[in-house]
N, C-alpha and C positions, 0 to 999 in steps of 0.2 A: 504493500500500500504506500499512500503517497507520504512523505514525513512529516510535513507540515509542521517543523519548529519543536514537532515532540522527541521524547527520547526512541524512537522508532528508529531509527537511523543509528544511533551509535555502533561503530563499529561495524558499518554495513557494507562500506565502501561507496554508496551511492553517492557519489560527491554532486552530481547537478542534482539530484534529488528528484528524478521522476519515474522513482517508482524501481526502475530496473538498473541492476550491478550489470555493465558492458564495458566494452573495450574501450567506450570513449571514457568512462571513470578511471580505466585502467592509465591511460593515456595522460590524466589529468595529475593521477600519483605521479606516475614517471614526472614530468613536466614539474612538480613540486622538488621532488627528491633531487632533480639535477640540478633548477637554480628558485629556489625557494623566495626567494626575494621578487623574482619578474611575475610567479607564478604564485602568491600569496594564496593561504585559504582564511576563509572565516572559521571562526572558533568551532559552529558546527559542522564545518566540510573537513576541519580537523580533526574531530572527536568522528568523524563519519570515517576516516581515511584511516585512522589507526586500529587497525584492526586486534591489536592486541591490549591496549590501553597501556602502552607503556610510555606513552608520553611522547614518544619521537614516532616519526612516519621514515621508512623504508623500506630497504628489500624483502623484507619478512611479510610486513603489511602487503603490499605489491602480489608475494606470490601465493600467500593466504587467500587472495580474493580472486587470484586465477585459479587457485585449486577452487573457489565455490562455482564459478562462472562453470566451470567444467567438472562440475557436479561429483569433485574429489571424495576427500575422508579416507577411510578407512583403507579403502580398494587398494589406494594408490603403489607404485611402486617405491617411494623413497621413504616408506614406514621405519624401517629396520636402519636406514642410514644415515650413519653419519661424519661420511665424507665424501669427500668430491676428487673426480681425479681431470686434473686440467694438465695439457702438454701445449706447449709453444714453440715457435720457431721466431723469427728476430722482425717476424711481419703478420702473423697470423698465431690465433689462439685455438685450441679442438679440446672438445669435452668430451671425454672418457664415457659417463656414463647418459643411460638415458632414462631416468625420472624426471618429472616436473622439478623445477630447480630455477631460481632469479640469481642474477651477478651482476654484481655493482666492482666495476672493473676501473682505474684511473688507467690512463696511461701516457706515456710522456715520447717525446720526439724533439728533435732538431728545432730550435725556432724558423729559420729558412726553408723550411720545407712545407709544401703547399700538399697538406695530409687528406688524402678522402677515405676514409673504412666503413667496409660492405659489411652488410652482418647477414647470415646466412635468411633467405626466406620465410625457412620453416619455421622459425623463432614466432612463437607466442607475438611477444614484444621484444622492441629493437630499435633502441634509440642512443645514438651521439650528441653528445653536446661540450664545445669546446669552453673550458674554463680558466685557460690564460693563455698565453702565446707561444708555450711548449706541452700545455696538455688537456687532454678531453678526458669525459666521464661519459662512461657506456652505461647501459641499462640494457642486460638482454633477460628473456624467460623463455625456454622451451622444454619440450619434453624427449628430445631426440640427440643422441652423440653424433660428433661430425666436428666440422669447423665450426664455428659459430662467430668468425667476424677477423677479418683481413683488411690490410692496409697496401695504400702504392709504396710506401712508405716504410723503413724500418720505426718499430717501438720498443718501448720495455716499458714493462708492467710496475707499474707504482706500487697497486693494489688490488686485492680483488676480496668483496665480502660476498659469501653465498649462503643463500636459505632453501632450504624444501619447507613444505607447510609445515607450521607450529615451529620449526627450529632453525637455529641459525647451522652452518656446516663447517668443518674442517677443510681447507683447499691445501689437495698435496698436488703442488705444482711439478713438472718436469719439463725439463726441455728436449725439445725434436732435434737426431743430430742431422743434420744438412745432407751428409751423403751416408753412404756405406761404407763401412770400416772395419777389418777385421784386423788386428795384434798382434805382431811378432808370437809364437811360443817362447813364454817363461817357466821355470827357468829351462834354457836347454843348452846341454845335454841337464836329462833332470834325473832324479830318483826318489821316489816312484810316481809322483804326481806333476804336471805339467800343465797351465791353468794360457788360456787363452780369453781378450779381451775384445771386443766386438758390438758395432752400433747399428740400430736398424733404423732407416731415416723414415720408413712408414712400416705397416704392419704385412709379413713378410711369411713365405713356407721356408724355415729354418730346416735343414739337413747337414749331422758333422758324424762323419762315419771317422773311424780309426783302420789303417790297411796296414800290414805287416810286410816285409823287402818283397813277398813274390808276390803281392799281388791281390792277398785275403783280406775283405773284411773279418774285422776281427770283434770290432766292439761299435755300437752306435751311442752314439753321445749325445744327442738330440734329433730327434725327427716331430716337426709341430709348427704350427702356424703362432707368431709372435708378433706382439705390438710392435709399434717404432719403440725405441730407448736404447739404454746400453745396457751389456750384458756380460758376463764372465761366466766361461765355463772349466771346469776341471778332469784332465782325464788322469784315472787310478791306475798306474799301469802295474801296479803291488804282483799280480797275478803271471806276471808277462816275463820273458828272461831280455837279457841285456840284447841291445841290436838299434835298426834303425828301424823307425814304423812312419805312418804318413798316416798327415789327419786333412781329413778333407773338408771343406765345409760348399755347400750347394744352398745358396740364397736363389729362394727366385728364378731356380733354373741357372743363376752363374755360380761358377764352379772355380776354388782356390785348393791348393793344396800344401800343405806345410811342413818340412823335414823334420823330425824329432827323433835324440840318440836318447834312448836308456840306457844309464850308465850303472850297474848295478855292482 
């Protein structure tokens, strides 16, 4: 119903107040939380907009009332969590998971550079707003993993506050390595263990077989499909007598292969 000045409204999100929580209220929070001073509310589009009654209006409030617009609670996926896994690269940011989830992101750049960032479609809500002459404040919410917002321009991430409904989140950040990269064998010659280091710049079919002087596989090391990051792996050659063996690794279909002497 319509609020008409009663307490009907508090904490409803309905900031124009006619009746129905939409995206144009959605739109109006953003619009507050980025520059609160252009975008002023009245005491009761205040008390309307905070959905938790804790006195401040943000991202919490924000994705609290996209979880009601799309008829959340209980069902939802991000019940049990309580973290967020975000990975970056030096131009773009990609969200790990996919529950409903708001990010209130700063980030900073070059003054001389004339910055435009895209924020993926699918995004709920997605909005930039530049707050001085080396940095913008993002507002995105969606419920899907992917990129969610790239620049022409290199950034780095100031901050990032994230919420799933009723809580705030943990952000374990990581960064994307640029290429592919696989590391010398250490130690070699080794005994008995010999650990190799390696980056995946996107999510990858991992294959590291171990092959003995004529020719056998002898042991597999990984065979699996793995995110972009970095990674260490170790092989136990405890089992094995002294000799030369070759460890192979097959990303992707490309194939390296790497000497290694047990010295026992």
């Amino acid at each position: 119903g319509e609020c008409g000045g009663s307490n009907d409204c508090y904490g409803t999100g309905d900031i124009d107040q006619n009746g129905i929580l939409n995206v144009l209220d959605l739109l109006l929070i953003v619009y507050h939380i980025l520059d609160p001073e252009m975008n002023d509310f009245s005491d009761i589009e205040f008390v309307t907009a905070d959905s938790n009654s804790d006195g401040t209006i943000d991202i919490l409030d924000l994705v609290n009332f996209i979880d009601m617009i799309l008829g959340g609670g209980v069902a939802r996926k991000s019940i049990d969590v309580n973290q967020v896994d975000v990975s970056y690269t030096s131009n773009s940011i990609i969200l790990n998971n996919d529950f409903l989830i708001g990010l209130n992101i700063i980030l900073e750049y070059s003054e001389d550079v004339d910055i435009a960032f895209e924020i993926n479609e699918e995004s709920i809500i997605g909005e930039c707003m530049s707050i001085s002459d080396t940095r913008s404040e993002c507002i995105i919410s969606t419920e899907s993993s992917g990129q969610i917002i790239s620049a022409n321009e290199v950034f780095e991430i100031v901050s990032i506050v994230a919420a799933a409904p009723g809580k705030y989140l943990d952000v374990n950040l990581s960064e994307i390595p640029l290429e592919l990269s696989i590391g010398n064998a250490y130690p070699n010659p080794f005994n008995p263990r010999v650990k190799f280091d390696y980056s995946l710049p996107f999510e990858s079919e991992v294959e590291v077989l171990v092959y003995n002087i004529n020719g056998q596989m002898i042991s597999e090391l990984v065979d699996a499909s793995m995110q972009s990051g970095k990674y260490s792996i170790e092989w136990n050659a405890g089992g094995y007598s002294s000799g030369v063996y070759f460890v192979k690794f097959n990303i992707n279909n490309i194939a390296s292969t790497q000497r290694v002497t047990l010295l026992k």
